[in-house]
SEMI-29497 format. One line per field, with one value per residue (C-alpha): x, y, z. Coordinates in nm, 2 decimals. Each point is the difference from the previous one (the first is absolute). Layout:
<atoms>
c1: X:...
c2: Y:...
c3: Z:...
</atoms>
This chain:
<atoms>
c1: -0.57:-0.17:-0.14:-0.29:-0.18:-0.33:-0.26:-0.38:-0.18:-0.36:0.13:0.13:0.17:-0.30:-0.17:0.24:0.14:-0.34:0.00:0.36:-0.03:-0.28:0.11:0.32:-0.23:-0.19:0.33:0.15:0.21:0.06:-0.02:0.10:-0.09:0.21:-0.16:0.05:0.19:-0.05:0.22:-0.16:0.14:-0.04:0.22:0.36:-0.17:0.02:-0.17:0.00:-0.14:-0.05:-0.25:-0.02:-0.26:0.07:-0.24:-0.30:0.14:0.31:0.32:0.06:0.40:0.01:0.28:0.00:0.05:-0.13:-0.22:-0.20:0.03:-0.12:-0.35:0.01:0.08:-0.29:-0.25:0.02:0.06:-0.43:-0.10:0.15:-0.17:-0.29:-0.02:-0.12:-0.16:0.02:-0.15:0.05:-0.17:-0.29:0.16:0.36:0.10:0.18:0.01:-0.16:-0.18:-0.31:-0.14:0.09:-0.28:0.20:0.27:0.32:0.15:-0.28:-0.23:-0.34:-0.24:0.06:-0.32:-0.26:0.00:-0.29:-0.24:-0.32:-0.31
c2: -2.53:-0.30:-0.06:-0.24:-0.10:-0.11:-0.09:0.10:-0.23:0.12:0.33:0.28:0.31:0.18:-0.19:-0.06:0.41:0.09:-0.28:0.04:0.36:-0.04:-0.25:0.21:0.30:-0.25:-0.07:0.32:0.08:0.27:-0.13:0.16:-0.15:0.10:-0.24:-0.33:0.09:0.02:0.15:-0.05:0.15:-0.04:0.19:-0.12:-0.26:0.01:-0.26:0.01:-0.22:0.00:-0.19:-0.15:-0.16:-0.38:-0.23:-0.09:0.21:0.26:-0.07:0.25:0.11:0.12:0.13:0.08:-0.14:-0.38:0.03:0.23:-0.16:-0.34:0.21:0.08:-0.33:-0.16:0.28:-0.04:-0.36:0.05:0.25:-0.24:-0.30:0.18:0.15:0.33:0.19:0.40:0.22:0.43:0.23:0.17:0.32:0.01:-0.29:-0.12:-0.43:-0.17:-0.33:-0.07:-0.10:0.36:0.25:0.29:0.16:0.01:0.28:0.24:-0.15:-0.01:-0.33:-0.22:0.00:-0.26:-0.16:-0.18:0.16:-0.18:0.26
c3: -4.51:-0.18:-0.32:-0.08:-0.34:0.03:-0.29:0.10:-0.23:-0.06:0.02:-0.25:0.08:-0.03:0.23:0.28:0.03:0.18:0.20:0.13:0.06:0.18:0.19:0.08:0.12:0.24:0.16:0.05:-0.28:-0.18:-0.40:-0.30:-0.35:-0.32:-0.33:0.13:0.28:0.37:0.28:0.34:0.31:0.35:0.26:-0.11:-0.22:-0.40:-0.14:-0.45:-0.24:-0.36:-0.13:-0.33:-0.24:-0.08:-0.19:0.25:0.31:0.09:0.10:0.31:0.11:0.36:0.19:0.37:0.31:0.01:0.30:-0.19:-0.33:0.12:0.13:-0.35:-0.18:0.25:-0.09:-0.36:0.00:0.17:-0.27:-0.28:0.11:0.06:-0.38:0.11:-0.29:-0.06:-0.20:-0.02:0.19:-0.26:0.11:0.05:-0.19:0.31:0.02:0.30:0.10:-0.14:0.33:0.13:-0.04:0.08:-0.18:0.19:-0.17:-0.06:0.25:-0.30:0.03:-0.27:-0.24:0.02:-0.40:0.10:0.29:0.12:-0.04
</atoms>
């Protein structure tokens, strides 16, 4: 097993848990979140992180095997440079990207704050 740190500048906890998990989902494993704390497993893979607030971005701890931490590290290494911005769902409170319309946990359309009549 290997262990990585990895600062997601651009990024704070709050904002990168969503995207990991969803990420995770996309690719086939099964993810469990505790506070700032994710367990992802796949088969006989168990991938965990902890991610942690730090000045302008998170510092992110994985362990796992490397193949499938270095998908990881390359995937948020995109999302950091990118900046993505989220924002909670109006009805469960649940964090996603702003350029998402759809509520990944609870599946409600994000509300329009300014609708052309």
């Amino acid at each position: 097993m290997s262990e990585k740190h990895l600062f997601a500048k651009n990024l704070m906890c709050n904002d990168v848990m969503p995207l990991l998990v969803g990420w995770f989902s996309e690719h086939g494993y099964e993810v469990n979140t505790v506070a700032n704390r994710i367990d992802a497993i796949m088969g006989n893979v168990t991938l965990s992180f902890l991610i942690e607030d730090f000045g302008k971005g998170c510092t992110i701890r994985m362990s796992g095997p490397p193949e499938h931490i270095q998908k990881v590290v390359s995937y948020v290494s995109q999302i950091s440079e990118l900046g993505f911005e989220t924002a909670p769902c109006d009805y469960c409170k649940v964090s996603f990207p702003k350029n998402q319309v759809q509520c990944p946990n609870c599946g409600a359309f994000r509300k329009t704050k300014n609708m052309r009549v």
